[in-house]
Each structure stands twice: as structure tokens, then as C-alpha cells.
N, C-alpha and C positions, 0 to 999 in steps of 0.2 A: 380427292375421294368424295367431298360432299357433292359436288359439281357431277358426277358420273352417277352418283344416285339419285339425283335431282332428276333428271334427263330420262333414266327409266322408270322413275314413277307418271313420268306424263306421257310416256309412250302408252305404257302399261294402261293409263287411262284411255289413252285414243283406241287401244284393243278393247276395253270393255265396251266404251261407246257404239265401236263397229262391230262391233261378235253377234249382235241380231240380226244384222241386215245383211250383213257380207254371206256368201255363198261357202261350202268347208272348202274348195278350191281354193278363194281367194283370202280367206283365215288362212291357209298353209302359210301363202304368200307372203301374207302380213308377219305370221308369227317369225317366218324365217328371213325378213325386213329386218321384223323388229331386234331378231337376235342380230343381224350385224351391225345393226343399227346401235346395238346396243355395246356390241364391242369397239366398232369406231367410237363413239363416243367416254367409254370407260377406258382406251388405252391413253389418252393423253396424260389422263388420271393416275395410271397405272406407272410411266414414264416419269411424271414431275416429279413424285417424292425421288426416285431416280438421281434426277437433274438439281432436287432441291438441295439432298442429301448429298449429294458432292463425295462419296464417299472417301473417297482419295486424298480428294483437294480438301474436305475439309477435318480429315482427319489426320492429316499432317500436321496440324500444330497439335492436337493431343497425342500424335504419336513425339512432336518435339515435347512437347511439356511431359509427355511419360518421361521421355529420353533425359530429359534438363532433369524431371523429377529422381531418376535414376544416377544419374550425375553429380546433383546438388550437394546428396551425402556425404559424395567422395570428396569436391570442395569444401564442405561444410564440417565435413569430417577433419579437413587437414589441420584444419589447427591445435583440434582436440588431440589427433596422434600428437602433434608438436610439441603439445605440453603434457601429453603424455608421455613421449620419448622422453620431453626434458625432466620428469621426475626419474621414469624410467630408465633412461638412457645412462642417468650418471647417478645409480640408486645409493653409491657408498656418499656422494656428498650430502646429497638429504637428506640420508641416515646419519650421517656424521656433525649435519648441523644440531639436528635431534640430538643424538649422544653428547654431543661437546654442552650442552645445557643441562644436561646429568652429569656429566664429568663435573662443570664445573661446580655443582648444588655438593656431589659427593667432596670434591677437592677444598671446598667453606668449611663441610662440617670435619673434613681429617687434619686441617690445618688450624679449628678452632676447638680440635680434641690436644687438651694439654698434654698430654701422656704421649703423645707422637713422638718428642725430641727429648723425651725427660728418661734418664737414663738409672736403673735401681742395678744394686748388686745383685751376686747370685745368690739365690733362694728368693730372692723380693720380687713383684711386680708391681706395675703403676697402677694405681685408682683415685680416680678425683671424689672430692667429698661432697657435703652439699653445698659449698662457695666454688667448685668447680675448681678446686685447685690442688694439683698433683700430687699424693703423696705414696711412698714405695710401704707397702704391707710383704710381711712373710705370705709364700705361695704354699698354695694346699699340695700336698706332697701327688695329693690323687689326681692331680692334674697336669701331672707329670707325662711324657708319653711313655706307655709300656716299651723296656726292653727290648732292643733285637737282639738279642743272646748275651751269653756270662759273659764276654768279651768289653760289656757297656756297664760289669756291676763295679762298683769301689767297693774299700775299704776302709772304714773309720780309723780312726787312733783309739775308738772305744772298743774295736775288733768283732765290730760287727757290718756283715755284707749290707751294701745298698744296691738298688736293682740297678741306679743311675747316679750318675752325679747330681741330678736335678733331686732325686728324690733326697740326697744325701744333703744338701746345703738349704731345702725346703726345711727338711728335716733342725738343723740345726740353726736356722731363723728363729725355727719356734720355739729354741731353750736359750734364744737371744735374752742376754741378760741373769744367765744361771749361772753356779758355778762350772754345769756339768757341760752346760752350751761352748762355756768359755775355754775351754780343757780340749773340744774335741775339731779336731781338723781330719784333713781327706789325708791319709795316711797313704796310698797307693792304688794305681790303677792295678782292674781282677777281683776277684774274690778274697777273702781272707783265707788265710793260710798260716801255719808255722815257719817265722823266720828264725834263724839258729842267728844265737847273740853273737858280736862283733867284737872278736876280742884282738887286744892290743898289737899283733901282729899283721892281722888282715888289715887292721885300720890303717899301718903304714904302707901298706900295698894299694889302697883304693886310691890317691890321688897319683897315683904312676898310672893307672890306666884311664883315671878320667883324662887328665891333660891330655894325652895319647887319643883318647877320642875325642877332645875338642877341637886338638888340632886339626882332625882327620873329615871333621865336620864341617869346617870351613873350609879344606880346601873342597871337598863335595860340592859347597854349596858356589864356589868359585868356577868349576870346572863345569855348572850344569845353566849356571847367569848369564845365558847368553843373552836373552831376550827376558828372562821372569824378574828381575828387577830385585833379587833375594838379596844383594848387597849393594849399600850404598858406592861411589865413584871412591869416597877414603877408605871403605873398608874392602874394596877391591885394592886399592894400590896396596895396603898392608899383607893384604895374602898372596897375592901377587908374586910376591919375594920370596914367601914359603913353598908356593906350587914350586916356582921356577930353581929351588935350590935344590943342587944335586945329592945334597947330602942328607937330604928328609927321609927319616925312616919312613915305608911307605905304610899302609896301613894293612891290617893281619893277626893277624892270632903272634902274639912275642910274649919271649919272657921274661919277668919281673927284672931281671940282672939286666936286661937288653934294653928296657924301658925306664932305666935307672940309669945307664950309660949313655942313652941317647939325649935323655934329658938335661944330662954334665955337658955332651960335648953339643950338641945344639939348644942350649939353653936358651938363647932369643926365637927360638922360634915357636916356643910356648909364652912368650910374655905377653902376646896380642889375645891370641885364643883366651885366656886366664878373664880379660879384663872385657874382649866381647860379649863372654857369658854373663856375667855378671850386667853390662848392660843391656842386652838380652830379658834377664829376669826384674831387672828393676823398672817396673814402667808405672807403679799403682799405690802412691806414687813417685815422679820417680825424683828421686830426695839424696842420693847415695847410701839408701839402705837396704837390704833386705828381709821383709818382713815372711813366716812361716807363710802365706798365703800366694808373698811371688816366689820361694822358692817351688811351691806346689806344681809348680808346672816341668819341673826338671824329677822333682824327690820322686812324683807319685808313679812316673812309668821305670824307673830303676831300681825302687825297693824288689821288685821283684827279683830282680837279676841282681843285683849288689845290694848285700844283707847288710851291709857298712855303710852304705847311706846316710841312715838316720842319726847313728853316731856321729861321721862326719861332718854333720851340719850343724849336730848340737857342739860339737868341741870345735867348729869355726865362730861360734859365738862367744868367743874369750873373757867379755864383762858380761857373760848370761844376762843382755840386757834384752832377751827377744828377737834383737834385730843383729844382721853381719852386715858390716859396713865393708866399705871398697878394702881399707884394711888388713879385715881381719879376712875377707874373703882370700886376696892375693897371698899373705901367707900360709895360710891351709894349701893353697896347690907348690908352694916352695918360692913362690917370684919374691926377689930382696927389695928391701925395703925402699931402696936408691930407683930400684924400676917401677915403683907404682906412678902411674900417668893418671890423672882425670880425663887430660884430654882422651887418654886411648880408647876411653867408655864411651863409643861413636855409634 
């Protein structure tokens, strides 16, 4: 471009020089000289940047390096996805190496809380002091959970309703060490109620239909062990012999004369039943006694249905020392003296 305007400025001058002298004929001539004169000379100009600019040839590698620049990301991008996938791709392990370092912070402090494995009665919970070491306090009754109906209230022996057992044994932690604390036990699952006293004749009736259902209870729990594990391999072989004898009165509404007969002429088939109960309820601990607290688990849902109960169990305690020993238990249901087994307490 500078070369093309070079060219017409000196033309330009040789017009001026000649514009006085030249004839307007031969000005025409000139001016229209000069105009081609002046386009040959400006197209080569016109052309070069053209030629220079390559536009093709030399805007292929910008159109590659756009292309590369375009590209690049994608390469450059790959490894970021890859380590992104690989948080990504497998997000329960990365989360889980995180969590397993909370697991394990929370798994210190629940293993180095003493009260995890430390075991308090009922009414009592664990609390560590300021040496951080375990001890069972009576539980606030009001931190009991509320009731889901009358069905969950006991009974005292002082004859009065609890809403739970929890509030009932809260309750009587906290007269721990009274006379009145010492006096009162869980008398019956339900509400209170009027029981009609148990007089000397029903009393000889009640252990005719207990044995009658203990036997009737094990073989239930025989005929239902398939898989649940309810009795051990000895004390499957002992009922074993009761299911399979043909001469078991089977279970039903009988009476008293029929449950007094049956118990003459099949008399060994209550000697096991007699002594499984009784290890059954002794487990707390288990010493060959029974104390009012392991019998609680048999007394408290039968008071209701057997008004003889409580006599029962106080007149199987023959030295009124508190406790019914294997004993005094087996003679309250009739088994002679000759049949009492320890081992049978399996």
C-alpha cells in the first residue's frame, strides 16, 4: 500500500507541472493516463496483502490451534473426569472411609462409656460419678415411657394400680431400704381388682390343674421347636416320651375328678414338667431357690385367673424362710420324695 501511494503522488506532481502548458485535449489524455497509470500501479498493491495474507494457508494453523484449542479441554479435561469419576464413580467408598472415622471416634467414646456393659436391676439405671465409674441409682418413675393401655398397668401387693412395671419397681427403689419398700412386691399383671380369698378346698384344687398345664406347656413348646431353639436336646428327649405316649390326657377344659385320676394313673408324666418349672423360674440367682421376685414371673399373670395363687406359694414355703427351695416346691405339686432329681432342673 505505501508503494501505490508513492507512485501517485509523483504522478500527481508531473500533472501539476504540465497543467500549464498542455493543451485541455491533452490534460484529458494525461488525466486518463494517469488514472490507469495509477491503477496498474496500485493493483499489485492491492494483490500482495492478498498473497501476503495467505488467507487459507496461513490460517490453518489458527484454524488448527483453534481446533487443538478446542480439543485440549477434552484431553486435558480427562483426567479431571477420572478423578472425578473415581470420587464419583464409587461415592459409598469415600463416604464410607469418612464415616468409618466417625464410626470409629463414636465406637472409643461408647466403649469407654462404663455403663455400656454394667448391668443394674429393675427400677435402677447406670450413672458414672465424678471418677467415671459406674454406679446403678433408682430411676425417676417420670421417665418411664407412658402406657399403651390398661393392659401394661400392674398391681402392688400394697393394692395400688401402676401405669407399668417400670413405674412400679422406679417406684419402689425409692422406698429402698423402708419398711414399706421392703413389704411391697408386683403382686399381678392388670389393674387392681377384688380377689375372693382361697379357701381350703380350692387350695387342694389348684395344683391339679397347674401340673395339667405344665405338662401341656411343654409339650406346646415341643411340638412348635422345630427350628426356635425353645428347648434344649435333654429337655426335648424328656418330652419327647410325654408327646409320644398314648395315654396323655390331651389338653382341654377336664374335671377335677379326671385331673386327679390322670395324675394317679400317669404319675411320671408330671415329674419332669414339676422340676422344669421350677428351673425355668430360678435363674436370679440360680442357687436352688426361689425367691418372691423369681417367682414374679409365673404369680403376677395368674393371680388373675387363679385366686389360689398367692396362698399357694406362701404355703409351699413350709420353713416361712422367704425362699421355696426344689423341695418344698416338688411337694406342693404331689412328686414323692424318692422322685426329686437335681439333675431334672435342665
Amino acid at each position: 500500500m505505501r508503494m501505490g501511494i508513492g507512485m501517485s503522488n509523483v504522478l500527481f506532481l508531473l500533472f501539476r507541472l504540465t497543467h500549464k502548458r498542455l493543451s485541455l485535449k491533452m490534460r484529458v489524455w494525461i488525466i486518463f493516463l494517469l488514472c490507469l497509470a495509477g491503477k496498474a500501479l496500485t493493483a499489485p498493491t492491492e494483490e500482495g496483502p492478498i498473497i501476503d495474507e495467505d488467507p487459507i494457508v496461513e490460517e490453518d494453523p489458527i484454524v488448527e490451534e483453534e481446533s487443538i484449542v478446542d480439543e485440549e479441554p477434552i484431553v486435558e479435561e480427562e483426567p479431571i473426569v477420572e478423578e472425578e469419576m473415581e470420587v464419583g464413580a464409587n461415592p459409598v467408598q469415600v463416604e464410607t472411609g469418612e464415616f468409618d472415622e466417625a464410626i470409629e471416634v463414636i465406637e472409643d467414646v461408647v466403649t469407654e462409656n462404663p455403663c455400656l456393659n454394667y448391668h443394674c436391676k429393675k427400677g435402677k439405671v447406670c450413672e458414672v460419678d465424678e471418677g467415671n465409674t459406674p454406679m446403678c441409682v433408682c430411676q425417676d418413675p417420670t421417665t418411664c415411657p407412658p402406657a399403651n393401655g390398661e393392659f401394661e398397668h400392674v398391681c402392688g401387693t400394697n393394692n395400688k394400680t401402676y401405669d407399668s412395671s417400670c413405674h412400679f419397681f422406679a417406684t419402689k427403689c425409692a422406698l429402698e431400704g423402708t419398711k414399706k419398700g421392703h413389704k411391697l412386691h408386683l403382686d399381678y399383671i392388670g389393674p387392681c381388682k377384688f380377689i375372693s380369698p382361697c379357701v381350703d378346698h380350692e387350695l387342694s384344687e389348684f395344683p391339679l390343674r397347674m401340673r395339667d398345664w405344665l405338662k401341656n406347656v411343654l409339650v406346646t413348646l415341643y411340638e412348635r421347636d422345630e427350628d426356635h431353639n425353645l428347648l434344649s436336646e435333654k429337655q426335648k428327649l424328656r418330652v419327647k416320651k410325654i408327646f409320644e405316649n398314648e395315654k396323655r390326657l390331651q389338653a382341654g377344659e377336664h374335671s377335677l375328678d379326671l385331673l386327679a385320676h390322670d395324675f394317679e394313673k400317669n404319675y411320671n408324666m408330671y415329674i419332669f414338667p414339676v422340676h422344669w418349672q421350677f428351673g425355668q423360674l430360678d435363674q436370679h440367682p440360680i442357687d436352688g431357690f426361689l425367691s418372691h421376685t423369681e417367682l414374679s414371673p409365673l404369680r403376677a399373670p395368674l393371680i388373675p385367673m387363679e385366686h389360689c395363687t398367692t396362698r399357694f406359694f406362701e404355703e409351699c414355703d413350709a420353713d416361712k424362710d422367704k425362699y421355696i427351695a426344689l423341695e418344698e416346691w416338688a411337694d406342693c405339686f404331689g412328686i414323692k420324695e424318692q422322685d426329686i432329681d437335681k439333675d431334672l432342673v435342665i
